[in-house]
VOBA-545233 format. One record per residue (C-alpha): x, y, z; residue in three letters; residue number from 1. Coordinates in steps of 0.2 Angstrom, whole numbers, plus 5000, padded with zeros to 4 digits. Layout:
node c1:X; c2:Y; c3:Z; torro:ALA; bati:NUM
...
//
This chain:
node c1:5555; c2:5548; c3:5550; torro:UNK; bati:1
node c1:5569; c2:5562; c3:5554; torro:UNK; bati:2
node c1:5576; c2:5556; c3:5571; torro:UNK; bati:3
node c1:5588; c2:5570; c3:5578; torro:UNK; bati:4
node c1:5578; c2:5584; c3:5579; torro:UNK; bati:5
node c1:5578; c2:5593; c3:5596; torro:UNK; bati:6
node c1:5559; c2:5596; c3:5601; torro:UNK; bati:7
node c1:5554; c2:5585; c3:5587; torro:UNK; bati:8
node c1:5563; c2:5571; c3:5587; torro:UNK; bati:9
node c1:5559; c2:5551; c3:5588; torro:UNK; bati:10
node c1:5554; c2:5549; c3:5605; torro:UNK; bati:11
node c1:5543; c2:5564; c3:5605; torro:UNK; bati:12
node c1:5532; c2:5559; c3:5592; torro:UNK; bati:13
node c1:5535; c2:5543; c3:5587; torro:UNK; bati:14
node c1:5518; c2:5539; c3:5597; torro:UNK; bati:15
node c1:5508; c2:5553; c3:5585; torro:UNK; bati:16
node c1:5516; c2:5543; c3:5570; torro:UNK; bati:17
node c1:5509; c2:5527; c3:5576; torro:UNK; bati:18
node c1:5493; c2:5534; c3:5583; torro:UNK; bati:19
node c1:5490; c2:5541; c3:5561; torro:UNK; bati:20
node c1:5495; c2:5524; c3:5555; torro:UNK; bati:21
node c1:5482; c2:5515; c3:5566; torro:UNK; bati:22
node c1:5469; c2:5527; c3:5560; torro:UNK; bati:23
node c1:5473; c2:5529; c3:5544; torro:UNK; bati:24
node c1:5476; c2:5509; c3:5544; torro:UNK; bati:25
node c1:5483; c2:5508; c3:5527; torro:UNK; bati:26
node c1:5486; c2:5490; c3:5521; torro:UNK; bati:27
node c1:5506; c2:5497; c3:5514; torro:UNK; bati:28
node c1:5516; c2:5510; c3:5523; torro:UNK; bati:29
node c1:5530; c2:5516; c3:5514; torro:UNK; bati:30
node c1:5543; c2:5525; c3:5527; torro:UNK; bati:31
node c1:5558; c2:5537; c3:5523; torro:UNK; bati:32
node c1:5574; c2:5542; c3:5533; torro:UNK; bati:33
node c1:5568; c2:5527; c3:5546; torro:UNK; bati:34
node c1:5584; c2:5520; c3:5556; torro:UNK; bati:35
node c1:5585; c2:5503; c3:5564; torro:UNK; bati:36
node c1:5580; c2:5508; c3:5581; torro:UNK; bati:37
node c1:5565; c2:5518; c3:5574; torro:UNK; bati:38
node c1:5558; c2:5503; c3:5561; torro:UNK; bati:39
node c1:5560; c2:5491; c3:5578; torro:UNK; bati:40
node c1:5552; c2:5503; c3:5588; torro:UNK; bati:41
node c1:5537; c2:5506; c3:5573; torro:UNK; bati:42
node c1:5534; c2:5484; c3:5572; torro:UNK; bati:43
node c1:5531; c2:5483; c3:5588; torro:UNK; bati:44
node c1:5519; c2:5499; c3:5591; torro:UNK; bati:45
node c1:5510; c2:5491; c3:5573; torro:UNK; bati:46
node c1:5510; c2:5472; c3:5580; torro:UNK; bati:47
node c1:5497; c2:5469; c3:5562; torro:UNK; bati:48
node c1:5512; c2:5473; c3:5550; torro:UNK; bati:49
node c1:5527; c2:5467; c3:5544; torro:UNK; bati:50
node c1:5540; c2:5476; c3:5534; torro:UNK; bati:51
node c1:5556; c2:5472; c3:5520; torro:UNK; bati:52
node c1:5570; c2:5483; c3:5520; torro:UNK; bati:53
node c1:5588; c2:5485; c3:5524; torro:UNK; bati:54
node c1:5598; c2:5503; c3:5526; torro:UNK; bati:55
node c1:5605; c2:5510; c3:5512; torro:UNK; bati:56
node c1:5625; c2:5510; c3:5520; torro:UNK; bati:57
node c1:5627; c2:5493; c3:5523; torro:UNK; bati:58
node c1:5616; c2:5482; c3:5517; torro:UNK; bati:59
node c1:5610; c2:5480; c3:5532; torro:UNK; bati:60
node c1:5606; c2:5489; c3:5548; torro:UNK; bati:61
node c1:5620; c2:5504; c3:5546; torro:UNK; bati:62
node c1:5610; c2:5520; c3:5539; torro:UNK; bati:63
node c1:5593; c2:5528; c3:5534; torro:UNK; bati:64
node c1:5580; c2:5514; c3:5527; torro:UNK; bati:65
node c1:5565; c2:5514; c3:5514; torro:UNK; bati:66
node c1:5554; c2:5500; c3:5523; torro:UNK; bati:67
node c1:5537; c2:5494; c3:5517; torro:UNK; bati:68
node c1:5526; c2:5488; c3:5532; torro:UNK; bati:69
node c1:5513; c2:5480; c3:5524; torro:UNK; bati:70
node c1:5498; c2:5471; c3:5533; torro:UNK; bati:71
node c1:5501; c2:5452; c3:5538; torro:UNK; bati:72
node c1:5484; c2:5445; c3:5537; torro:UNK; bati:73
node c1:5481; c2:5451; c3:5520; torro:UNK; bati:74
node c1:5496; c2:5452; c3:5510; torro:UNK; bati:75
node c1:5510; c2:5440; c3:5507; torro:UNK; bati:76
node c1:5526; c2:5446; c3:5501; torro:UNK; bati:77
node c1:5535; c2:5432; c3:5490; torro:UNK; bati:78
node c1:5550; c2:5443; c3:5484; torro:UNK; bati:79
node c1:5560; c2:5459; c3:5489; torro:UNK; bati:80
node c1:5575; c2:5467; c3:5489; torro:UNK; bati:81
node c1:5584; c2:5484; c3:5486; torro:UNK; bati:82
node c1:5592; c2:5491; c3:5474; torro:UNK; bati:83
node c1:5604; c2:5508; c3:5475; torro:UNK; bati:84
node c1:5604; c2:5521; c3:5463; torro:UNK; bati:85
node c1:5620; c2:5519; c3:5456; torro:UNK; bati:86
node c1:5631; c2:5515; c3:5443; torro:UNK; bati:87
node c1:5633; c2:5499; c3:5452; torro:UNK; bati:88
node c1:5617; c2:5495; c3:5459; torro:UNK; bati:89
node c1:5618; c2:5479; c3:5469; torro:UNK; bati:90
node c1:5633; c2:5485; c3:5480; torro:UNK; bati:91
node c1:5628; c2:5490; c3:5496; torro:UNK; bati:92
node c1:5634; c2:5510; c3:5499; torro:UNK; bati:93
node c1:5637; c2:5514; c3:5479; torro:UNK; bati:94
node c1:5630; c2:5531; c3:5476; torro:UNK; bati:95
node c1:5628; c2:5543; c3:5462; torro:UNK; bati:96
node c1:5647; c2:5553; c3:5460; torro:UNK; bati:97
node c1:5637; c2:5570; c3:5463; torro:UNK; bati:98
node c1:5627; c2:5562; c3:5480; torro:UNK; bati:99
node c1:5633; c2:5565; c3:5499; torro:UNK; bati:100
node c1:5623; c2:5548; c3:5501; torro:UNK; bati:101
node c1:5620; c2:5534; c3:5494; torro:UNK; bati:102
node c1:5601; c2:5533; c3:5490; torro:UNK; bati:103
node c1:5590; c2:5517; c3:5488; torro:UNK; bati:104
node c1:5573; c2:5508; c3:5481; torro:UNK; bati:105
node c1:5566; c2:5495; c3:5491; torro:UNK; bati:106
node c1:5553; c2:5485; c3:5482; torro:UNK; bati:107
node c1:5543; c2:5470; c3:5484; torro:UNK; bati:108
node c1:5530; c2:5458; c3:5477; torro:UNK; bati:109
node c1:5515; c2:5454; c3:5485; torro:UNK; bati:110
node c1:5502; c2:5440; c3:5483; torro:UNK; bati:111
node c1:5485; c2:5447; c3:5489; torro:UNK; bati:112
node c1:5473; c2:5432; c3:5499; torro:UNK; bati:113
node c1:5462; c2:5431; c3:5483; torro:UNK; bati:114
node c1:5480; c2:5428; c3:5475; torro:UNK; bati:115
node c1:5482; c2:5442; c3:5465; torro:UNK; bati:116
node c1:5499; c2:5448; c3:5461; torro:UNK; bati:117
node c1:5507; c2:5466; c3:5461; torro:UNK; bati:118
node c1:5521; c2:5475; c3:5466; torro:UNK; bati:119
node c1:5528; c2:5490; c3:5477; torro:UNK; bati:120
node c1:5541; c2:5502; c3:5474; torro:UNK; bati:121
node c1:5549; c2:5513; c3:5489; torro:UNK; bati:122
node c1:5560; c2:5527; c3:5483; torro:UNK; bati:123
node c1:5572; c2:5543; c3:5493; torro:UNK; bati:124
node c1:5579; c2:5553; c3:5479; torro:UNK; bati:125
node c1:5592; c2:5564; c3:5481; torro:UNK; bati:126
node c1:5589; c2:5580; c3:5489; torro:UNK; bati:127
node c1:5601; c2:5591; c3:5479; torro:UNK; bati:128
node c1:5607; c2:5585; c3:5462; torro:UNK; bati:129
node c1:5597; c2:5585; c3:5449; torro:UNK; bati:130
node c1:5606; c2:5573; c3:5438; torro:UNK; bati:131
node c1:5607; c2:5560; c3:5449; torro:UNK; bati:132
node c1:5589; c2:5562; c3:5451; torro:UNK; bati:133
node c1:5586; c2:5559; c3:5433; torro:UNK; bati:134
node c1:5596; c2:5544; c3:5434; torro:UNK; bati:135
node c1:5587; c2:5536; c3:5450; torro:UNK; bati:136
node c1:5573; c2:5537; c3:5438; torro:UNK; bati:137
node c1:5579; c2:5528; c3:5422; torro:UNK; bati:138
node c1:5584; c2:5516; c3:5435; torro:UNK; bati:139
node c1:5568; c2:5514; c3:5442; torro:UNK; bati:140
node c1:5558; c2:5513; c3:5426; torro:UNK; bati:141
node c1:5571; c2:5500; c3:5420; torro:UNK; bati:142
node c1:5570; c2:5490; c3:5437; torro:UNK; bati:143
node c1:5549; c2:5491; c3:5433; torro:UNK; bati:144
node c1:5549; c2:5488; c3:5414; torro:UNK; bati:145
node c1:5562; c2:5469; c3:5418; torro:UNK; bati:146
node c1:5556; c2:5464; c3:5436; torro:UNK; bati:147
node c1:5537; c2:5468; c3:5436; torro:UNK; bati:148
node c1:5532; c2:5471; c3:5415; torro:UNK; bati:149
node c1:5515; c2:5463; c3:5416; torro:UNK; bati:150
node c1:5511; c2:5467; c3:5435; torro:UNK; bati:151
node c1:5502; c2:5482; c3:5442; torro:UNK; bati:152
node c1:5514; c2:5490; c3:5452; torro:UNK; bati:153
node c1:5513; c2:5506; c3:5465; torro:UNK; bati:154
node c1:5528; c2:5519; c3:5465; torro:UNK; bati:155
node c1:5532; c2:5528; c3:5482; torro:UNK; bati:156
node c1:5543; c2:5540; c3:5491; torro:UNK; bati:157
node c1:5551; c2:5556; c3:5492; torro:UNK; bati:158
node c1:5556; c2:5563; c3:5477; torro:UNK; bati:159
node c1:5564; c2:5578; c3:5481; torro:UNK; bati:160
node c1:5559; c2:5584; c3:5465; torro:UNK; bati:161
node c1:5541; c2:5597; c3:5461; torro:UNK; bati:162
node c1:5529; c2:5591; c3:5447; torro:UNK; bati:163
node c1:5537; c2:5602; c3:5432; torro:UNK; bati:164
node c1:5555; c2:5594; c3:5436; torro:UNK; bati:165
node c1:5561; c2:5582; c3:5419; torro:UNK; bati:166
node c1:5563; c2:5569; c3:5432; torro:UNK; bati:167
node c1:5547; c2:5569; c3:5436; torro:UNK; bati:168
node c1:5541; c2:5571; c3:5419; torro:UNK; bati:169
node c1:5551; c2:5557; c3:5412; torro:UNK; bati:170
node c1:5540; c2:5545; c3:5425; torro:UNK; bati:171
node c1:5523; c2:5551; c3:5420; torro:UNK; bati:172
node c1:5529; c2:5550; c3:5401; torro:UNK; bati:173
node c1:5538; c2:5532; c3:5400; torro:UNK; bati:174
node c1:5536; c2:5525; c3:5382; torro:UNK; bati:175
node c1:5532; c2:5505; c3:5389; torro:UNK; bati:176
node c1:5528; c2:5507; c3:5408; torro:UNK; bati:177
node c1:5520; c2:5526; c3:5412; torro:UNK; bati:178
node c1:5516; c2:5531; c3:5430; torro:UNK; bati:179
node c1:5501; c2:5540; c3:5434; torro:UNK; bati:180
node c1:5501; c2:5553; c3:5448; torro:UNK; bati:181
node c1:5487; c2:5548; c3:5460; torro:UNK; bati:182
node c1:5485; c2:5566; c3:5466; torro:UNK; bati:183
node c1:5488; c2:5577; c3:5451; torro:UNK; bati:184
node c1:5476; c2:5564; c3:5442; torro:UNK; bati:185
node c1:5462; c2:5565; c3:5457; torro:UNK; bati:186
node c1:5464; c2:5585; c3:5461; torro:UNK; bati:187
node c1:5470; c2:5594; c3:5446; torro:UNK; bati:188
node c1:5465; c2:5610; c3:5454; torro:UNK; bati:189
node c1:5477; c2:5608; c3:5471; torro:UNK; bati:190
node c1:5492; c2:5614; c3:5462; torro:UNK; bati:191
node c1:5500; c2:5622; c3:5480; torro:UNK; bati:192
node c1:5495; c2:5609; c3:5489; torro:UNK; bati:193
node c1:5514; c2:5602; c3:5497; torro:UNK; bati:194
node c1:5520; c2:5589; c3:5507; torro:UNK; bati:195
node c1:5536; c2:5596; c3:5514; torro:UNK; bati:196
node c1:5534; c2:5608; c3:5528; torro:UNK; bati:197
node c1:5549; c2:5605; c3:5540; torro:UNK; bati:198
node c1:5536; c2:5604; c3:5556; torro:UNK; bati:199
node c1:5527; c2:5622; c3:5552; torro:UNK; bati:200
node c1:5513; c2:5615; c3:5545; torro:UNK; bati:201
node c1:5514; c2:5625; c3:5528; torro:UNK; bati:202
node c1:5505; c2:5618; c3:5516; torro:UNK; bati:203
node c1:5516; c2:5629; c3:5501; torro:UNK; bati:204
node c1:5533; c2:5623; c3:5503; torro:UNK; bati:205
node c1:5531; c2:5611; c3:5489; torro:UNK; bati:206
node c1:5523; c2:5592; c3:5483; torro:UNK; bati:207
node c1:5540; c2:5582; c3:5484; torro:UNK; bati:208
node c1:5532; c2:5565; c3:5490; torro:UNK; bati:209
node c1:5522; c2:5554; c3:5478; torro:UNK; bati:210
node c1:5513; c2:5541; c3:5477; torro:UNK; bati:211
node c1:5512; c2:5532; c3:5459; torro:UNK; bati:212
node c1:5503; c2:5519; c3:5450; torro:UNK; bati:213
node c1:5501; c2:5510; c3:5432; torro:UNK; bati:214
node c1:5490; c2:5513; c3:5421; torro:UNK; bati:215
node c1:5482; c2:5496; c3:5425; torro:UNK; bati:216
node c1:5478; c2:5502; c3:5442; torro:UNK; bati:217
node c1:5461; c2:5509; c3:5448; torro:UNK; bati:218
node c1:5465; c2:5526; c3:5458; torro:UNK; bati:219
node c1:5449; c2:5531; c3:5468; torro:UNK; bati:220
node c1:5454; c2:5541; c3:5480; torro:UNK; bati:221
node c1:5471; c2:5550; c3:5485; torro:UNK; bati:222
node c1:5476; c2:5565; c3:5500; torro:UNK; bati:223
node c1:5487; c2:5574; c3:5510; torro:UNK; bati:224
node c1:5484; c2:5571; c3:5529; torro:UNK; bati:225
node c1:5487; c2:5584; c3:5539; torro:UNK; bati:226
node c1:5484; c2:5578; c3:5557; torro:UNK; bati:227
node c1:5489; c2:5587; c3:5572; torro:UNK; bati:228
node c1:5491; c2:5588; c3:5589; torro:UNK; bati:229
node c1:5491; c2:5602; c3:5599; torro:UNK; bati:230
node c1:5502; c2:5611; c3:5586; torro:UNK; bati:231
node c1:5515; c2:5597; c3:5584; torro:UNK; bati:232
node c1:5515; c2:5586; c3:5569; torro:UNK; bati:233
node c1:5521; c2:5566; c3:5567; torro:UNK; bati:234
node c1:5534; c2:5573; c3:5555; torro:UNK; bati:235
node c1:5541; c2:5586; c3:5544; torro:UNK; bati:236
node c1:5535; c2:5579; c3:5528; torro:UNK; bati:237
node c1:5513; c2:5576; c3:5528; torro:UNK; bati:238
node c1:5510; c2:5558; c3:5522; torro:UNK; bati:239
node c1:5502; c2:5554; c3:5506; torro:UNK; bati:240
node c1:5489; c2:5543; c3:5507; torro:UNK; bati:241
node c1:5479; c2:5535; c3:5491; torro:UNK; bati:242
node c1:5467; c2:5521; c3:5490; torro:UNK; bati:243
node c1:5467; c2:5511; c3:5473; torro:UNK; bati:244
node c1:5459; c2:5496; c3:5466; torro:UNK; bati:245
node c1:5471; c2:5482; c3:5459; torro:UNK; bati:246
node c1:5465; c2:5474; c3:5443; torro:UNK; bati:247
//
């Protein structure tokens, strides 16, 4: 959700992003790089959501955000919260020694009207070092295996990282809690197919944004969207979008 960027920023496209959401109409929407003004701004163009989140400076409303928007009249969310990827994980700012920023997971639980129980992970992983990658993921699959060890649960975000990076690898190959890869596992043959393309529409620059799931999780169908309009794209990244059955 990149706001300050010339020709593409916020106000000139935050009406494509909302105008892909209502089509799209995905019951969980899991944002990146949102500020305050812009998740304000996205509630009141998507009046049938609701979202958790707080920005990953403060706390609070100071800095860049993971929100989940999730759909009202289907989904109830009884728990949330974020955690920083961090030695010190609850304080508000703490980052990684080898980050510029600090970096976050939002997560909540959700009871579904049939009352069935799951959770959502939002991740942004650092952009440039790789170690503090593969901590914010021995983080994550620690916050999975204590908070959520009998519950599906759905992993999303920008993971600034390709599928053969250890990171990622470490995800896919966790001993009690293993995340499955809902595009790899649905179109093993699209191995170029990227998310990234920095408002060019390239589709080669490289899958960085995931979306994950447990094993106990259906995956039926899972793509890259690619909308346009007239040459201009909602955003730099292309959003994943995957439609899954809960058990």
């Amino acid at each position: 959700m990149r706001s300050n960027d010339g020709a593409n920023g916020w106000e000139h496209r935050k009406e494509m992003v909302a105008q892909v959401l209502r089509k799209l109409n995905p019951d969980i929407i899991g944002t990146q790089e949102g500020y305050w003004p812009q998740i304000d701004q996205l509630q009141e163009m998507l009046p049938d959501y609701h979202f958790v989140g707080v920005s990953r400076d403060d706390g609070e409303r100071e800095g860049e955000t993971c929100a989940i928007f999730y759909k009202r009249a289907l989904l109830a969310s009884v728990n949330s919260g974020t955690f920083w990827f961090s030695d010190t994980q609850n304080i508000p700012g703490s980052r990684h020694p080898e980050c510029s920023h600090a970096r976050i997971c939002t997560w909540a639980r959700f009871t579904t009207t049939d009352s069935t129980t799951f959770s959502v992970y939002n991740v942004h992983l650092d952009h440039e070092s790789q170690a503090a990658r593969e901590q914010s993921i021995v983080l994550l699959l620690e916050h999975l295996e204590t908070a959520a060890p009998s519950r599906p649960a759905i992993v999303m975000g920008d993971f600034n990282m390709l599928p053969d990076n250890p990171a990622y690898r470490a995800m896919i190959g966790a001993a009690s809690k293993p995340l499955i890869d809902s595009f790899a596992l649905l179109h093993p043959d699209r191995t170029q197919q990227g998310t990234f393309h920095d408002f060019t529409g390239r589709t080669d620059m490289g899958r960085i944004d995931y979306i994950f799931a447990t094993a106990d999780v259906q995956l039926i169908d899972s793509e890259i969207v690619m909308d346009a309009f007239d040459g201009r794209y909602p955003s730099d990244h292309f959003p994943a979008l995957t439609r899954l059955a809960l058990p």
